[in-house]
Every structure is written in C-alpha cells, then in structure tokens.
N, C-alpha and C positions, 0 to 999 in steps of 0.2 A: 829713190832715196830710201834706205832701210829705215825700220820701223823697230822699238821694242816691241816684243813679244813679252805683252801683260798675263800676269798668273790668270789663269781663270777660276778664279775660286768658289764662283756660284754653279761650276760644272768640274770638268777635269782637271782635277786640281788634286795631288795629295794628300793636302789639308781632309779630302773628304773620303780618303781608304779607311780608314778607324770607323769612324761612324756607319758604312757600308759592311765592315765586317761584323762590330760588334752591337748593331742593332738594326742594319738591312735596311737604312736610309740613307738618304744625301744620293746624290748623282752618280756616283761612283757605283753605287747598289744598282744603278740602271746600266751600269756596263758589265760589271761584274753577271754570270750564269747562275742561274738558280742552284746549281749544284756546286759550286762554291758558297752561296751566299746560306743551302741552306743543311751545307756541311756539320754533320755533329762535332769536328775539331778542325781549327785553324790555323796556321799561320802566316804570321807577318813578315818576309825578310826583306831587310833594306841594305843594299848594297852601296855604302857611301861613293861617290862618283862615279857609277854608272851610267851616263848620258846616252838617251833613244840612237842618236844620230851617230853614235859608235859603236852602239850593240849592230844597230843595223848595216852595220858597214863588215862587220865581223861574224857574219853569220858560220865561216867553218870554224874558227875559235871556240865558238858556243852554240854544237848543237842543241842541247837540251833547253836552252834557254830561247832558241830560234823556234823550235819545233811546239813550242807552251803557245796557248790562245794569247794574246794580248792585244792593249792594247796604247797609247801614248798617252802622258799626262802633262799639267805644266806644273813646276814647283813654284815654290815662293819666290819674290822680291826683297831682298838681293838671294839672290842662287849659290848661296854659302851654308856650311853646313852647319851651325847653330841657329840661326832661322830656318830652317828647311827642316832637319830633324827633330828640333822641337816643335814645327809646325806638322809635322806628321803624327807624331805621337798626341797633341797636343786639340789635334782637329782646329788649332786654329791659325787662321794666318799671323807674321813674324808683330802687325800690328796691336794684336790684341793680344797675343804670349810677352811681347817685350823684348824679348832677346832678336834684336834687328840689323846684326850682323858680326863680323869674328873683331872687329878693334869697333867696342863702343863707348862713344862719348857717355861720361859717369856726371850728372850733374853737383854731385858732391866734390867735382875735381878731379882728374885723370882720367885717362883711358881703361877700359876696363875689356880684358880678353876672357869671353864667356867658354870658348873649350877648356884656354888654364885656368880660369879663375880666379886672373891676378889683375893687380890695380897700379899702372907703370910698372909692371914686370914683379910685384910684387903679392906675394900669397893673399887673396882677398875673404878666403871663407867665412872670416869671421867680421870681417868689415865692410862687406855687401853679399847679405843674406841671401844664398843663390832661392831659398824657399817665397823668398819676399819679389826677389828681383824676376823671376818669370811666375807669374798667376794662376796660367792657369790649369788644371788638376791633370795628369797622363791619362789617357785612354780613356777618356767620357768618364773619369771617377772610381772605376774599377782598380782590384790589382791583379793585373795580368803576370803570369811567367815570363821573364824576360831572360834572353840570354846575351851576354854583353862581356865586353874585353874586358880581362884581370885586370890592365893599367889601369882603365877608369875608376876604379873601385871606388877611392874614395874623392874623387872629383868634384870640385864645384858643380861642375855641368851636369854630371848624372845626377846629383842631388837635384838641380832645379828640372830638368824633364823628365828623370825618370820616379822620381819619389812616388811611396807608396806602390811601388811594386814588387814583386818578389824577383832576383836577380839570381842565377845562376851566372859563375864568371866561367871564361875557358881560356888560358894560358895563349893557346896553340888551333888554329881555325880547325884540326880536323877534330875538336872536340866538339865544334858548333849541332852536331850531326844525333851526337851522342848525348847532348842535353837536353837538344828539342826531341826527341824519340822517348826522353826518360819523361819528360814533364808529361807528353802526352799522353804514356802509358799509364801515366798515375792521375789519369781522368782530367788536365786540365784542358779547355775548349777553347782556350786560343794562346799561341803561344808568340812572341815579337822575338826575332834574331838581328842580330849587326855584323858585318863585316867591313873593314876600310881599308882592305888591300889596292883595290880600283884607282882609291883616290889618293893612298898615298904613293902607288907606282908612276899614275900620272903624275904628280909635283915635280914627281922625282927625275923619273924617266921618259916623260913624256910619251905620244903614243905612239912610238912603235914596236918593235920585237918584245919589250918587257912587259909593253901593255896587252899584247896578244896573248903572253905567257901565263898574264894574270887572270884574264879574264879567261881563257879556257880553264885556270885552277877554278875561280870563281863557277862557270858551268857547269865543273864536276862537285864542288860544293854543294849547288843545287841540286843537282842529281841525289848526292847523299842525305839531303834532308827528304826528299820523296823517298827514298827508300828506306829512311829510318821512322817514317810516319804508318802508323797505325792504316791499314786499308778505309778509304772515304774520308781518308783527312785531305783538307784543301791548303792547297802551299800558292801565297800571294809573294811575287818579290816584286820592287819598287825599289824606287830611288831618291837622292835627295838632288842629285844637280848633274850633269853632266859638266865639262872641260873644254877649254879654247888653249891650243898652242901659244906660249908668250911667249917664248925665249925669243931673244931679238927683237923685240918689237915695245920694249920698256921706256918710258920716257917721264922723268922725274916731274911733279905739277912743278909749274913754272912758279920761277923766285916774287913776281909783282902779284900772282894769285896768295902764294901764302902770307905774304906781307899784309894783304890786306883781310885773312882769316887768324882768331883765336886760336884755333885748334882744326888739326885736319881728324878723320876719325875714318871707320870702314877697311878697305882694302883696294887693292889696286885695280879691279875688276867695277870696284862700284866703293868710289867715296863721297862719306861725307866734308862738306866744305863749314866751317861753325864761324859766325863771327856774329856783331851785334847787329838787329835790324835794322838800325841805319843806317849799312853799309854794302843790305844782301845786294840792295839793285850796283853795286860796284863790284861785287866778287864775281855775280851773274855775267855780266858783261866782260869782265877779265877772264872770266876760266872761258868764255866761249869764244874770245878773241884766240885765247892761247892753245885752245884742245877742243875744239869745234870739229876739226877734223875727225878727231878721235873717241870721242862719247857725245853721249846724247847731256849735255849740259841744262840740268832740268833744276826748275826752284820749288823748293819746298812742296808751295802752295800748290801748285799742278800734280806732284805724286799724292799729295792728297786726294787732292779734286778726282781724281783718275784709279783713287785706290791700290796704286803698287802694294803697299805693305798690308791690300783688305781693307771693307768698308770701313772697320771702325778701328781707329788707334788709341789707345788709351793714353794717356797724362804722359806717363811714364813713358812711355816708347815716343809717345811727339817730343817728349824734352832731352831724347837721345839722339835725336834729330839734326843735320845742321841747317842751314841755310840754303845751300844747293847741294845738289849731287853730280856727280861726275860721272856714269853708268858708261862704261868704256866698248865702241864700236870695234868690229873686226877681231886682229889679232892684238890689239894694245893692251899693255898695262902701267897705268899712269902710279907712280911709285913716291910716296914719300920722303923724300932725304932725312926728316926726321925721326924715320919709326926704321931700327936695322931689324926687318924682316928678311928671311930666310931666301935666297935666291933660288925662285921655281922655274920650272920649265914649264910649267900647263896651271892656269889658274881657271876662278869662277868666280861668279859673285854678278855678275851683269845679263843684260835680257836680250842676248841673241839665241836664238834654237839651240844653237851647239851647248847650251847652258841649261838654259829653260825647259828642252824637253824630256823626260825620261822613261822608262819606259814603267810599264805593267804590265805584268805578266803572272799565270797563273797554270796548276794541271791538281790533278785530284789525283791522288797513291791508290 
C-alpha cells in the first residue's frame, strides 16, 4: 500500500536552504560543503517545477545540472507553488507562513488565489492585505537582491513573500544571468533568482519533447549564472515541487461528496473538503467511499497530528483549513465542477515522490 511521502522539515526540507545559506544553520548547512556554506557570495535559484525524479531521468538534457554535487530534498505540503515558494524564502513551513495552497478557503467568504491575488476571480490587493495575509518576514528579516519576472511586479503574491527586498525584474530569462553578475559585482553576498519555465511547460506540455527542450534551456541557464558570478561565488539551485502526468486520469469529486460540503478549496492534486463539524464524520466517509481508490482521504485532525503543513499552524492557516483533504494517489486529479480551472496535462499539489522530491544542487564559479 503506498504511503505519503511527509515534508521533512526538521531535516531535508527547503524550508531549511535560507537559514543554511544565510546564517550556516538548520540541517541543510549539514548537507551543504563548507565551501558553499562559507563562500564570500551566494546564490539562490529556484527553478519552479523542477522535480528530483525528472532531473534524474534526464540526465543528457542537463549536463551541467547532472554533473553539480547534490543532493534530494522534500518540499512542503501541499507540493504547490504558493506554499512551497513562500515556504522557501520564508524558512518556514506552508503552516506557519499561511499561504496553504493555490485556491484558499478566505474566512471572510470566498475563495482566494494567492499567485493572482484575487478573491472569486476578483482583484483582492486591497481587500486582503497580501502583508497581513502571509506573516512571516523573507529571508530570516534581511533584504536580499532578488531577481524575479517583470509580470509579477506588482503582484499580490510578490508583495506578501517577497517584501522588503530589493528586486531587480528581467522581461526575458536570458537577462536572469545579467542581473545576478551585476548585483554581485556590486558587493552584494547573496543574491535569490526565479525561473518558471519548467512548470509552466509541464501544465502545458506535459513531459516530453517540450519538457526536454526546457529543461536543457534551463541547464544552460544555470551554466550562465556560474559563469556570470564573480570567481568563489557559490550557486545553490533548488526547487519547489516536482509533477505527476494527469491528462486522462481526471475524475470530478463526486456530486453526494459536495452535497454534503460548504465549500471545496485547494486543487485537484490536494483538496480541501470545508463543511461544518457536524458533518466532517459524513463528508470523511463519503469522499472515501467515492475516491478511496484515488487519494489518501485524510481528516483534518490527523494532518495535524502528523504535521503535513509543520509542527505549528497558526489561527489563520488552521481557519483555511477544511474538514478533510483529498491528497490524490497515482496519476489522478480529482477536479471540481465548480471552479473552471485551466485544463493541464501535468499537475502537483499531493505527496507522492514525483511531487515531494526535488532536487539540490550546487558548484562554486
């Protein structure tokens, strides 16, 4: 019987690359080499849907990335890129930053999608504080050089992860190269990059020929940022979640599950199920009669107990919470009839390897 693959947060974990970089603790500083950890200039790149178990499948796509020391990490619960990226920058897991997945339940009423920033599809910046809504500071309280997509600019989302940093934007990836070279020539000691070509080829294209194409850009990407770094500067790249093939394997939650929920929330990979407590032990039971085969049909209380989202949740992320979750086995993804989300080929969000592992990697210039 398969098993979730729980974040490890008190070791390999994401959550613990920041704190390992920028002050040579936490567990990750014990996998990390001393000559990364005690490099006069750093960086950080995160490669949005890079997943271990596809780099590693891909090793002539990406020599340079093959040939780097590394080593595997697990990311956050749910394996989505708004808890995972803020949980990276953030050092902390998705439970104690807040932002606990890409459609979260808003207890003031609505849905609320933390990449747009909207609240039922509608612009939210100024009617949920993205500063209020994730807590806690970027980068251990520092402000680091960031270098990040021109879209995002002025984003809810960059607002509540990335605040209080200095941001350089770059239109076009092959500027990615050109900014972090410039930051670091002008003395700064660590610099964080993004790229989301990976994961939006997957959605798109799922993984093959285009995903090969990508990821060898991707490779060479990396190549360009060691070669635009300062000699003994140390280049970490990481990830926020790897990808599971869906196409074909969609199956809408069943109409006597939603009947008897409020509100569904989450994504198809990992939802939440919201209704009122006196009815969780009926929804528990319905969602496992109907999709037992297909996810791990878990209540509240046990991701608690068990720490998915990290030992400690705060107010605010337990009250975006629903009832049960629905963390999806295999290749499924159980889909909402009510939310008209974007039809993918390769989703994430749930806690099989193909999701949960990704990689680390590192070399000195």
């Amino acid at each position: 019987m398969d098993v979730p693959l729980l974040p490890d947060y008190d070791g390999a974990s994401v959550v613990n690359i920041v704190p390992a970089l920028l002050e040579r603790r936490g567990p990750v500083a014990g996998i990390l080499p001393a000559e990364v950890l005690d490099a006069p200039r750093r960086v950080l790149v995160v490669i949005d849907g890079l997943g271990q178990r596809q780099l590693a499948a891909r090793p002539d796509a990406a020599p340079v990335l093959t040939a780097m020391d590394g080593a595997a990490l697990t990311t956050v619960a749910p394996s989505t890129t708004a808890a995972a990226l803020t949980g990276i920058v953030t050092a902390a897991p998705p439970g104690r930053h807040g932002l606990i997945g890409y459609r979260m339940h808003h207890p003031g009423g609505g849905i609320l999608n933390p990449i747009r920033w909207t609240l039922d599809g509608v612009d939210a910046r100024e009617a949920v504080v993205p500063e209020e809504t994730q807590v806690v500071a970027p980068f251990l309280g520092t402000s680091p050089a960031v270098v990040n997509k021109l879209l995002f600019r002025d984003s809810g989302f960059t607002r509540a992860q990335l605040r209080g940093t200095r941001i350089g934007w770059y239109a076009t990836p092959a500027v990615i190269p050109v900014l972090v070279g410039d930051a670091l020539r002008a003395g700064e000691p660590f610099v964080h990059a993004y790229w989301d070509g990976i994961d939006n080829v997957a959605h798109v294209h799922g993984h093959g020929a285009e995903y090969d194409a990508e990821l060898a850009f991707v490779d060479r990407l990396i190549s360009g940022i060691v070669d635009a770094a300062p000699s003994g500067t140390a280049v970490v790249v990481t990830a926020d979640h790897g990808h599971v093939p869906t196409a074909g394997h969609e199956v809408e939650i069943a109409a006597d599950v939603r009947a008897l929920c409020a509100s569904l929330s989450g994504e198809a990979r990992f939802a939440w199920l919201h209704c009122p407590p006196d009815r969780a032990a009926d929804v528990l039971a319905a969602a496992e009669a109907a999709h037992g085969d297909r996810a791990w049909v878990v209540p509240v209380e046990r991701i608690l107990d068990e720490g998915w989202l990290g030992p400690r949740v705060i107010p605010a992320a337990r009250a975006r919470m629903g009832a049960v979750a629905l963390a999806a086995r295999g290749n499924a993804a159980l889909t909402d009839p009510g939310y008209r989300g974007s039809a993918l080929v390769s989703r994430h969000g749930s806690l099989t390897p193909d999701e949960m592992l990704v990689p680390l990697r590192w070399a000195v210039a």
